[in-house]
C-alpha positions in Angstrom: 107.3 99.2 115.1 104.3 101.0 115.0 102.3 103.1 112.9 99.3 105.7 113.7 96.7 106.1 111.0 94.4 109.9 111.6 91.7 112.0 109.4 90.2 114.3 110.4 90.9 116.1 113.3 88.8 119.3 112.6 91.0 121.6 114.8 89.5 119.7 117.7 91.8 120.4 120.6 90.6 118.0 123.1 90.3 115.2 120.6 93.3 115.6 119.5 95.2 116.0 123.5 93.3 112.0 123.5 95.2 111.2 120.2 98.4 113.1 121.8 98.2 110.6 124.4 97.8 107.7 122.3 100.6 108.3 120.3 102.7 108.3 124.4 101.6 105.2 125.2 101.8 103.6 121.6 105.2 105.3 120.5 104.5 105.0 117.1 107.5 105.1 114.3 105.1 107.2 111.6 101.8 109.4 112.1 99.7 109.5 109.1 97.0 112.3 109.0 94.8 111.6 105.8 93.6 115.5 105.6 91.4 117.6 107.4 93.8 119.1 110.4 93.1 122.6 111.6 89.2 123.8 110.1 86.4 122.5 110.9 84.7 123.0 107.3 81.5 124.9 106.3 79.2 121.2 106.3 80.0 120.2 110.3 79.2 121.2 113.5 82.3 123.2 115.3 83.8 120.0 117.5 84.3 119.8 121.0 87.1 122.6 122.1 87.5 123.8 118.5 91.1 125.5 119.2 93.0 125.0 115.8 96.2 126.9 117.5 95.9 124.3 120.3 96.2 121.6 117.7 99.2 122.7 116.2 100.8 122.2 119.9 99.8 119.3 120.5 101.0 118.1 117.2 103.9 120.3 117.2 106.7 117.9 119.4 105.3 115.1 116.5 106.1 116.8 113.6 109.3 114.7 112.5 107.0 111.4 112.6 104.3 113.1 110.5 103.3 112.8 106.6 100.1 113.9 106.1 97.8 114.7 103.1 95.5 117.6 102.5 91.8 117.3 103.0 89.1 119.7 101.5 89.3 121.6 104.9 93.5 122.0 104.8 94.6 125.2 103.1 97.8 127.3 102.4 97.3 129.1 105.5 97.1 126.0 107.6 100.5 124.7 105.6 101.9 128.5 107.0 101.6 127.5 110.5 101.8 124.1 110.6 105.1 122.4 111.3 105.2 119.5 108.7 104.5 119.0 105.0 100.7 118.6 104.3 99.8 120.4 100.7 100.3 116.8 98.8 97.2 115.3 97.6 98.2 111.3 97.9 101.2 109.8 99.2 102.6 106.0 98.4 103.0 103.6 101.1 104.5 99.7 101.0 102.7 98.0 103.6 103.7 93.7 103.7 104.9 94.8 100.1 101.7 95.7 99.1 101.0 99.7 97.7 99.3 101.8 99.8 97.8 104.9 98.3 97.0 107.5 100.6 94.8 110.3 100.4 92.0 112.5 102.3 89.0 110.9 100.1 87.5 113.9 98.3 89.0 113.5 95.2 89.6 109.4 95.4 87.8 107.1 96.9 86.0 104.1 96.3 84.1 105.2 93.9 86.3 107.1 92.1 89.7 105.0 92.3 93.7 106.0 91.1 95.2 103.6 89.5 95.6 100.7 91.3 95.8 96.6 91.3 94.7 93.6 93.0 96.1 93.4 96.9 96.4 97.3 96.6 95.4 99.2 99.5 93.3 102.5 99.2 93.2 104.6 102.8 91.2 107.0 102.8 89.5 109.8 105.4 86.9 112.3 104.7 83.9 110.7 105.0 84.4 110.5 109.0 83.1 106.7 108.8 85.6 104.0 109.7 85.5 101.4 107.3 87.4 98.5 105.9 86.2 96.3 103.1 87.8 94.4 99.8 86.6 96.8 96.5 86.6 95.6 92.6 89.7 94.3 91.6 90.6 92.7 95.3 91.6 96.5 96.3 91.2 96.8 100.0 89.5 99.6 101.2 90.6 101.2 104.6 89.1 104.3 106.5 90.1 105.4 110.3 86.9 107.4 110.9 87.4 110.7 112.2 89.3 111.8 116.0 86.7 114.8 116.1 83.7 114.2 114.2 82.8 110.8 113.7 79.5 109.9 111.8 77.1 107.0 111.4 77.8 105.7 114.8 81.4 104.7 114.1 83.1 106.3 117.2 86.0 108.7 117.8 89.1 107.2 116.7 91.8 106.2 114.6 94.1 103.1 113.1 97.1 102.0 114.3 99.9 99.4 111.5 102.2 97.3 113.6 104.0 95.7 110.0 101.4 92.7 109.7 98.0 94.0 111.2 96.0 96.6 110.9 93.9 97.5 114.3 91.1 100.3 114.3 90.7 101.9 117.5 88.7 104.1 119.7 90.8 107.3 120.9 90.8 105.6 124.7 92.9 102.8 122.7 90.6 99.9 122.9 90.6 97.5 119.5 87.1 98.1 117.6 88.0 95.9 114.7 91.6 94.5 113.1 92.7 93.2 109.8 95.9 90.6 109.5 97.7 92.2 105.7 99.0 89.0 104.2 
């Protein structure tokens, strides 16, 4: 089975009707949104078709397949009209029986790291840069990017967990980059 791995989605309806449509052709089990849902947040541009009631449809018929976190951006309001759980700061994950601690980024992150151990996994949003690297202490770093407002040239896009590999991808579905978990 698999998994879809979001941040960031900024309220952007029409990136998010391209991550609606990856998640009908994919038919993943889970949808994990690392933070950042409905506002677009005081430091970035409004996205393309910034409709945060749109989003909330379009993520609506999902909303039994979704654990999500809260980013700086998520507020009580947005927990008032959206349809799933999001006010949690980190979540735990077993991934190939590894821990997998996720959060939006702004208050862990690589610099800044819970308490973890060696083969943990840290995944991470917020800083709208896809990313995946090994961190001190053989923690592996992961980071989808952003659906709505990717930065440093990293793409629109998001990561998908099919139980063994770990695929990031553009929101058209095409493999930018992939990582076997052992």
């Amino acid at each position: 089975m698999l998994d879809i791995i979001a941040s960031d989605l900024h309220g952007s309806a029409a990136c998010v009707g391209k991550l609606a449509k990856a998640i009908e052709r994919d038919q993943p089990r889970s949808i994990y949104l690392l933070g950042d849902i409905l506002y677009h947040g005081p430091r970035n541009a409004l996205p393309e078709d910034y409709n945060p009631s749109a989003v909330i449809e379009l993520l609506a018929p999902y909303a039994d397949r979704i654990f999500a976190v809260r980013g700086n951006c998520d507020s009580e309001v947005d927990q008032m009209v959206l349809p799933f759980p999001m006010m949690a700061d980190y979540a735990l994950l077993n991934w190939c029986h590894r821990r997998v601690f996720m959060t939006h980024g702004h208050i862990y992150h690589p610099n800044n790291l819970p308490k973890l151990s060696t083969g943990d996994i840290l995944l991470t949003g917020h800083t709208h840069v896809a990313a995946h690297k090994i961190l001190q202490q053989g923690i592996l770093y992961l980071n989808p990017g952003s659906v709505s407002i990717p930065k440093e040239n990293t793409g629109f896009g998001y990561m998908t967990f099919d139980g063994q590999t770990v695929r990031r991808k553009s929101l058209v579905g095409q493999t930018e980059w992939e990582i076997a978990l052992e």
